[in-house]
N, CA, C and O atoms as a Tinker XYZ file with bonds, in Angstrom:
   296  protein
     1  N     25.831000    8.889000    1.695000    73     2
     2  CA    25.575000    8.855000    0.263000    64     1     3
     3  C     26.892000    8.906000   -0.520000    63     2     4     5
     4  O     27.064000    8.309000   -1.583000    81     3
     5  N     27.980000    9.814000    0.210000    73     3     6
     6  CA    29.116000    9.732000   -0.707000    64     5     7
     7  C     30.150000    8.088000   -0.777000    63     6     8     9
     8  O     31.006000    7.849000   -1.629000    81     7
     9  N     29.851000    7.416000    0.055000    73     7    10
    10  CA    30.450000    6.125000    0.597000    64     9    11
    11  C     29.403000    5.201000   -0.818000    63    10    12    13
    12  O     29.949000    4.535000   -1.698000    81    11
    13  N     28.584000    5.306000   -0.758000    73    11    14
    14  CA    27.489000    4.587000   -2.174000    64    13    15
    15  C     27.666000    5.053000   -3.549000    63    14    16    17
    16  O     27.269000    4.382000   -4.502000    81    15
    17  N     28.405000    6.484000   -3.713000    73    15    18
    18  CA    28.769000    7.075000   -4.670000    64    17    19
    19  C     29.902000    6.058000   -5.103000    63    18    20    21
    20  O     30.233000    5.478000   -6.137000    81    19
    21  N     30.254000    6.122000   -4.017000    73    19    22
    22  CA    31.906000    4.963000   -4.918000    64    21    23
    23  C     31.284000    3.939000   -4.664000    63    22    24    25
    24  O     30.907000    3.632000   -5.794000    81    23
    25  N     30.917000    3.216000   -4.031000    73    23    26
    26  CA    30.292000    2.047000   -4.777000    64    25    27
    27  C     29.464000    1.456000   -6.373000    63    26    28    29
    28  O     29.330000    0.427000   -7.036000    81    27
    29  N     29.089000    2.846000   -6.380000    73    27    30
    30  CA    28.051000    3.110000   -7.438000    64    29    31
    31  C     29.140000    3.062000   -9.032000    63    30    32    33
    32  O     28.841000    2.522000  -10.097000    81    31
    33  N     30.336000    3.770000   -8.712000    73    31    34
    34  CA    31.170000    3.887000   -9.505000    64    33    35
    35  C     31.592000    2.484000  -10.265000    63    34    36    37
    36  O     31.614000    2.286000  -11.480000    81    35
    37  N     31.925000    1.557000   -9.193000    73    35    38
    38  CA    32.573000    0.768000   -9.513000    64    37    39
    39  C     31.819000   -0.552000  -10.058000    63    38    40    41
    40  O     32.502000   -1.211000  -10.841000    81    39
    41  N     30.763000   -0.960000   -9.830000    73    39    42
    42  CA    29.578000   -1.340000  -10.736000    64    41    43
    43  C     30.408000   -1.485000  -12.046000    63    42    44    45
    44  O     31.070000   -0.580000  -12.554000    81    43
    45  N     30.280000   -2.720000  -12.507000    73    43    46
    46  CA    30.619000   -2.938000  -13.897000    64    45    47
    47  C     29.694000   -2.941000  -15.085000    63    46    48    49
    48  O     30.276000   -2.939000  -16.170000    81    47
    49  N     28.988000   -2.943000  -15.100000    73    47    50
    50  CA    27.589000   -3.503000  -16.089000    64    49    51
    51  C     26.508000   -2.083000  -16.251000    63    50    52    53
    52  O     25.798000   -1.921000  -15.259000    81    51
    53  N     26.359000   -1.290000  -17.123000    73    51    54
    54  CA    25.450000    0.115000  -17.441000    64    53    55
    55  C     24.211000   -0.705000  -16.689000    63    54    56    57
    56  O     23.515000    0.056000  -16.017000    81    55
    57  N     23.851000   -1.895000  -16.663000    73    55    58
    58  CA    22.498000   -2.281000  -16.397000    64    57    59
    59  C     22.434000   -2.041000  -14.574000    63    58    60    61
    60  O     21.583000   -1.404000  -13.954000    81    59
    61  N     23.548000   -2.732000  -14.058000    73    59    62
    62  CA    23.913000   -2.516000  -12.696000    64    61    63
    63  C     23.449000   -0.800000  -12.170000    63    62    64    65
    64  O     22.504000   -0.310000  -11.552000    81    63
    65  N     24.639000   -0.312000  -12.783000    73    63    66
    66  CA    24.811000    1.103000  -12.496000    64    65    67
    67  C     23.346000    1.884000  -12.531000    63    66    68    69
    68  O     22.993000    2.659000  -11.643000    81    67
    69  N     22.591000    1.572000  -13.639000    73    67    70
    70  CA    21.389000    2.111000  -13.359000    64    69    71
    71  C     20.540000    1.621000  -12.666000    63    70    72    73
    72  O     19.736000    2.486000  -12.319000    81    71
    73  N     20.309000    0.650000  -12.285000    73    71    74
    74  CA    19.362000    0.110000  -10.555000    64    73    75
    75  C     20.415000    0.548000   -9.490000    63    74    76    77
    76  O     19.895000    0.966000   -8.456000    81    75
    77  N     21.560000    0.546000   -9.506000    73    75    78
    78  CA    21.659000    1.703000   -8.883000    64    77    79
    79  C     21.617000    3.058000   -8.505000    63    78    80    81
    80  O     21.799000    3.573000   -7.402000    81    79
    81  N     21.385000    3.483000   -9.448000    73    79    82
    82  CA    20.738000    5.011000  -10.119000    64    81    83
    83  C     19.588000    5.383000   -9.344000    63    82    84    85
    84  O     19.482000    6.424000   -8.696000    81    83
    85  N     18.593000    4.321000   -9.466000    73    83    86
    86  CA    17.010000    4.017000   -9.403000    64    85    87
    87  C     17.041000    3.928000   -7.553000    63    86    88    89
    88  O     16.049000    4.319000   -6.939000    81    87
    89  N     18.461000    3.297000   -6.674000    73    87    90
    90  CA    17.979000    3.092000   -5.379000    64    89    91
    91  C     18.104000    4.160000   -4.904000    63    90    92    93
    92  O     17.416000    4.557000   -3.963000    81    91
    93  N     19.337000    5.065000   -5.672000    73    91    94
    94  CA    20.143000    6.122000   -4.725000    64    93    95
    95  C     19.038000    7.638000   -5.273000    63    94    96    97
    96  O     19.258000    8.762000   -4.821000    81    95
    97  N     18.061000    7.395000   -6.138000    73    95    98
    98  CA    16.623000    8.027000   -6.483000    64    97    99
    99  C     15.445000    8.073000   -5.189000    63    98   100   101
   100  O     14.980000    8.905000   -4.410000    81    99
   101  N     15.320000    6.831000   -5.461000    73    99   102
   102  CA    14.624000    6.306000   -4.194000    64   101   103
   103  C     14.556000    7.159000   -2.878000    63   102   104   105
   104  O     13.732000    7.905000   -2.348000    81   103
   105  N     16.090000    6.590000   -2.546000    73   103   106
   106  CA    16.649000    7.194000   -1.277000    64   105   107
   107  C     16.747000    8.830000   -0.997000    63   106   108   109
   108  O     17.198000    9.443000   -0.030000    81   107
   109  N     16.218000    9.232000   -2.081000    73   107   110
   110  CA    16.244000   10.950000   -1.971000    64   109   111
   111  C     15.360000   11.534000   -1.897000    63   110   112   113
   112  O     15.063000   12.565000   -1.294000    81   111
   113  N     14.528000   10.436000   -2.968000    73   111   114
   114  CA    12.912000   11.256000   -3.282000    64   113   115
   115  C     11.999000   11.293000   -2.091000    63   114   116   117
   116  O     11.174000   12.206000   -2.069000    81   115
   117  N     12.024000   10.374000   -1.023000    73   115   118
   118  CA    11.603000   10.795000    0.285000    64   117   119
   119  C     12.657000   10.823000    1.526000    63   118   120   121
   120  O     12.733000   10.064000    2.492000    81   119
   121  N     13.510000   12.049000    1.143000    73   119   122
   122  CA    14.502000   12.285000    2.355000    64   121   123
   123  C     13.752000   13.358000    2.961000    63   122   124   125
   124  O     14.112000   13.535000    4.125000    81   123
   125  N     12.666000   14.279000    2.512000    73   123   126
   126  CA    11.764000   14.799000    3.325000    64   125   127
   127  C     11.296000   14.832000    4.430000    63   126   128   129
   128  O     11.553000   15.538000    5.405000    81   127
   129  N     10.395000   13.826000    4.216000    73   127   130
   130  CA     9.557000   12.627000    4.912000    64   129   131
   131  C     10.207000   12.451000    6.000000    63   130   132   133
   132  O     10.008000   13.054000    7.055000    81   131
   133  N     11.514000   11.100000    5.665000    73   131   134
   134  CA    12.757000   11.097000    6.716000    64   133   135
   135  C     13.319000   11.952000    7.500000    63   134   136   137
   136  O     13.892000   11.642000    8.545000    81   135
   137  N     13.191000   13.205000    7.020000    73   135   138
   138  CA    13.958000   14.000000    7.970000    64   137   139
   139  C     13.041000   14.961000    8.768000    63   138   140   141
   140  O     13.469000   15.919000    9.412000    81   139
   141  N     11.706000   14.602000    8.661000    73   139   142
   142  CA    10.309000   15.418000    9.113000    64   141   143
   143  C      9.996000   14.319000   10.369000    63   142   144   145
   144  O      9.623000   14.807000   11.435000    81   143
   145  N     10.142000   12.804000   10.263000    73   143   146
   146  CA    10.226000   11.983000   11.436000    64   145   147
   147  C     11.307000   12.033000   12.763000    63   146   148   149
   148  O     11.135000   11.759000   13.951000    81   147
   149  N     12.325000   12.439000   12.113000    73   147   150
   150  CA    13.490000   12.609000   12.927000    64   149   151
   151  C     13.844000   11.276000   13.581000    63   150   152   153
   152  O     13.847000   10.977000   14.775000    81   151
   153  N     14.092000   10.668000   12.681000    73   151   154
   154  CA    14.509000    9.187000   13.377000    64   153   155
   155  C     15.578000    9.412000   13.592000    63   154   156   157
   156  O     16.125000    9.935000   12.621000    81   155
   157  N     16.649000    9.181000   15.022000    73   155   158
   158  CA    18.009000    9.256000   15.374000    64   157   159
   159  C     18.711000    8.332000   14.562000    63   158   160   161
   160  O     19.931000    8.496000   14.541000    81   159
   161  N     18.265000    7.434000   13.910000    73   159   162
   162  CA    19.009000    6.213000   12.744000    64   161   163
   163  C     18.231000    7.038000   11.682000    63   162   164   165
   164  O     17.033000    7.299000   11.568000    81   163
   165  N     19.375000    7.373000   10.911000    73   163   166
   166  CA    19.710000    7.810000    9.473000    64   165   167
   167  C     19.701000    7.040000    8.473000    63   166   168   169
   168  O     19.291000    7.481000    7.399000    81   167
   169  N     20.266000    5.363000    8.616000    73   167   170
   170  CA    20.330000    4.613000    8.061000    64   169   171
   171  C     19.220000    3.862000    7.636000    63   170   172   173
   172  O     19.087000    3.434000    6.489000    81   171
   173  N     17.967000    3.606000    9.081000    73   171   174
   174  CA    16.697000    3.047000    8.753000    64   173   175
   175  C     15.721000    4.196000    7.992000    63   174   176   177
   176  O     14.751000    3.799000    7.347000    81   175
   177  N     16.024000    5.657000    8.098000    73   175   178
   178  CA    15.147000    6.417000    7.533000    64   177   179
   179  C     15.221000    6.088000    5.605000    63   178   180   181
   180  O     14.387000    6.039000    4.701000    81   179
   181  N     16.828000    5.915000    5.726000    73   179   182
   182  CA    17.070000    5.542000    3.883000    64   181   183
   183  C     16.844000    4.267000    3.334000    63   182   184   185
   184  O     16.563000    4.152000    2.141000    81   183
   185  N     16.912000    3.561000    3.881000    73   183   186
   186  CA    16.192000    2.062000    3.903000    64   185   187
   187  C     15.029000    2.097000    4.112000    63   186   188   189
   188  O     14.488000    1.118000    3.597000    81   187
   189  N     14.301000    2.779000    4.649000    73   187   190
   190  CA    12.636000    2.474000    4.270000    64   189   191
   191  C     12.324000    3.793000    2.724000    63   190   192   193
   192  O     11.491000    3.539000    1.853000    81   191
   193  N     12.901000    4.679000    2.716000    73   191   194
   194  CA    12.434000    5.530000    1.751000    64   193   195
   195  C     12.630000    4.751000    0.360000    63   194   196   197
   196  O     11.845000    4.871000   -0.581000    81   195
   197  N     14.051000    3.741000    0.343000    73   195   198
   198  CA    14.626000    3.100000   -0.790000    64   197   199
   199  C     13.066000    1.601000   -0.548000    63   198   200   201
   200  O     12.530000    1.453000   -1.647000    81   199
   201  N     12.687000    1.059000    0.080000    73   199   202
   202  CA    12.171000    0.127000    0.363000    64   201   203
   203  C     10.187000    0.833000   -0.321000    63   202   204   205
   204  O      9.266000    0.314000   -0.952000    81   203
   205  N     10.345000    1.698000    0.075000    73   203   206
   206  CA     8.994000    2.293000   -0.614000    64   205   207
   207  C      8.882000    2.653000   -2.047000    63   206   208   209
   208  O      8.002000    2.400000   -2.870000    81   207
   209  N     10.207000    3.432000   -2.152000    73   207   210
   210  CA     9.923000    3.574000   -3.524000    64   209   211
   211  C      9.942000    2.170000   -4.654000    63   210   212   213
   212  O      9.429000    1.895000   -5.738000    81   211
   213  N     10.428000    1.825000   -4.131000    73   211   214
   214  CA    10.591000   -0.048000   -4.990000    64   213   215
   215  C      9.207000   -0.673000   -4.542000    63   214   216   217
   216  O      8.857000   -1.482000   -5.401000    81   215
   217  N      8.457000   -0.604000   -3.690000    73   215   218
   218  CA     7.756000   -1.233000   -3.386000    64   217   219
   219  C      6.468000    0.099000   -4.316000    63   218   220   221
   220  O      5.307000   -0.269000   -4.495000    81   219
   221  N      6.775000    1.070000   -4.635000    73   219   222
   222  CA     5.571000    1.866000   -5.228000    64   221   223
   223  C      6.220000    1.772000   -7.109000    63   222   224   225
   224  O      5.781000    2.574000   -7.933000    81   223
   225  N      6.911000    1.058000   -7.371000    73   223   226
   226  CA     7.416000    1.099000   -8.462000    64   225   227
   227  C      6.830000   -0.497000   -9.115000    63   226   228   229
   228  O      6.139000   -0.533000  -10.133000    81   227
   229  N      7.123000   -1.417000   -8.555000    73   227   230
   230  CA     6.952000   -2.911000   -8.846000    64   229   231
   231  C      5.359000   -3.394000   -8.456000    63   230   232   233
   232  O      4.612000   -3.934000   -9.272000    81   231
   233  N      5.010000   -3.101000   -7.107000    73   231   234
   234  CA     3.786000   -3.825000   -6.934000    64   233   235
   235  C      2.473000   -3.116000   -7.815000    63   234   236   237
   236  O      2.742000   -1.985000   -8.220000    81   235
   237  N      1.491000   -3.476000   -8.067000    73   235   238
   238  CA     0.265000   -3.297000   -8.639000    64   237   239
   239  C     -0.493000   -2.765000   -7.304000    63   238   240   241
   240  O     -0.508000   -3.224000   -6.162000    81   239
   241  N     -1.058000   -1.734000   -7.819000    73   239   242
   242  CA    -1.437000   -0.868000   -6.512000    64   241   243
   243  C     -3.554000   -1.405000   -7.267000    63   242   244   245
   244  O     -3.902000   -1.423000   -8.448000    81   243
   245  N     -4.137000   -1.621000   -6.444000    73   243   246
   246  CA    -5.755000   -2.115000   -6.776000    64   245   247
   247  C     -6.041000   -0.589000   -6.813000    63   246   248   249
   248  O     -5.228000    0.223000   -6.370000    81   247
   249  N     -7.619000   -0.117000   -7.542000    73   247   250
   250  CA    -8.206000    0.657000   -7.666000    64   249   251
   251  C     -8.854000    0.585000   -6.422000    63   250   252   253
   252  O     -8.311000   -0.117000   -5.570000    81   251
   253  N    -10.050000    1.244000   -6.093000    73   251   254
   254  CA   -10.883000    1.825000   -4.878000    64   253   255
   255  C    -11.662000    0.375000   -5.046000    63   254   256   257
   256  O    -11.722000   -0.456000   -4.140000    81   255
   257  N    -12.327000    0.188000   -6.538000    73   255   258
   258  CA   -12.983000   -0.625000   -6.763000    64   257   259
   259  C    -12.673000   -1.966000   -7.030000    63   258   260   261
   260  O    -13.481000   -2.791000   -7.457000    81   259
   261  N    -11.447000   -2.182000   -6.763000    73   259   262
   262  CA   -10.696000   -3.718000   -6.350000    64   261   263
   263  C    -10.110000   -4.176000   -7.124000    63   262   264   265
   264  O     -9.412000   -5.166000   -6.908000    81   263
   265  N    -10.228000   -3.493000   -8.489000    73   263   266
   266  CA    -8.865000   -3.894000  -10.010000    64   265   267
   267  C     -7.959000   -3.608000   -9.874000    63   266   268   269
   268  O     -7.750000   -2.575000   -9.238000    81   267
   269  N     -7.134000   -4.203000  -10.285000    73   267   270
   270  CA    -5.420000   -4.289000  -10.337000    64   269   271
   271  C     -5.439000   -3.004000  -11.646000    63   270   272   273
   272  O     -6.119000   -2.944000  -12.671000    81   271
   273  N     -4.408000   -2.082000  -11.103000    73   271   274
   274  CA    -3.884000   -1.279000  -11.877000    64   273   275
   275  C     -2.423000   -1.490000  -11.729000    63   274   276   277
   276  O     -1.823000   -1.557000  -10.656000    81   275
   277  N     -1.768000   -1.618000  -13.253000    73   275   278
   278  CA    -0.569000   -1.427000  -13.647000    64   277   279
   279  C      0.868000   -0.600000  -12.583000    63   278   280   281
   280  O      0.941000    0.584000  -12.255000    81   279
   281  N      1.677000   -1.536000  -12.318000    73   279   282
   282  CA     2.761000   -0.571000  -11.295000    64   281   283
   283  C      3.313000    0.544000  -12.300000    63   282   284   285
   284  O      3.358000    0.333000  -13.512000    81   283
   285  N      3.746000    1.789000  -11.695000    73   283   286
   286  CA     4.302000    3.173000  -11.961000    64   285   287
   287  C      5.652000    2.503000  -12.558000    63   286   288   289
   288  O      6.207000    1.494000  -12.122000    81   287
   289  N      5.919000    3.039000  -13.297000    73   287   290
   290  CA     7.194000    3.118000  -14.116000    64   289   291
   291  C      7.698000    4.501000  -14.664000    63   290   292   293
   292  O      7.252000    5.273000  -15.514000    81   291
   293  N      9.032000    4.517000  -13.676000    73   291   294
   294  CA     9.540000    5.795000  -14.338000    64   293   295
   295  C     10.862000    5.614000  -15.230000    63   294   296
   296  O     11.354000    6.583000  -15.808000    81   295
């Protein structure tokens, strides 16, 4: 994470910097999870946590009853 920190830095554009904001979010908000599986790759545990949360942010999640409800926006 500290190796993405400077990456994160150097981002030119406030618009950049904050989707980056949003991955390195991602990547935390289920480091739980990740670290309750114990995957010996560290790297695929943060890549799927970053890959979920984008994928629970953008897609339209259907109701029980088969309507499209609006994706989460934080």
């Amino acid at each position: 994470m500290k190796r993405w920190e400077a990456f994160g830095r150097l981002l030119t554009s406030p618009e950049e910097r904050a989707a980056f904001e949003q991955l390195v979010t991602g990547a935390r908000r289920y480091a739980a999870q990740a670290t309750y599986v114990g995957s010996p790759d560290l790297l695929e545990s943060i890549l799927l946590s970053v890959l979920l949360d984008l994928s629970r942010r953008m897609a339209p999640v259907p109701d029980p009853d088969g309507s499209p409800v609006a994706p989460l926006r934080e």
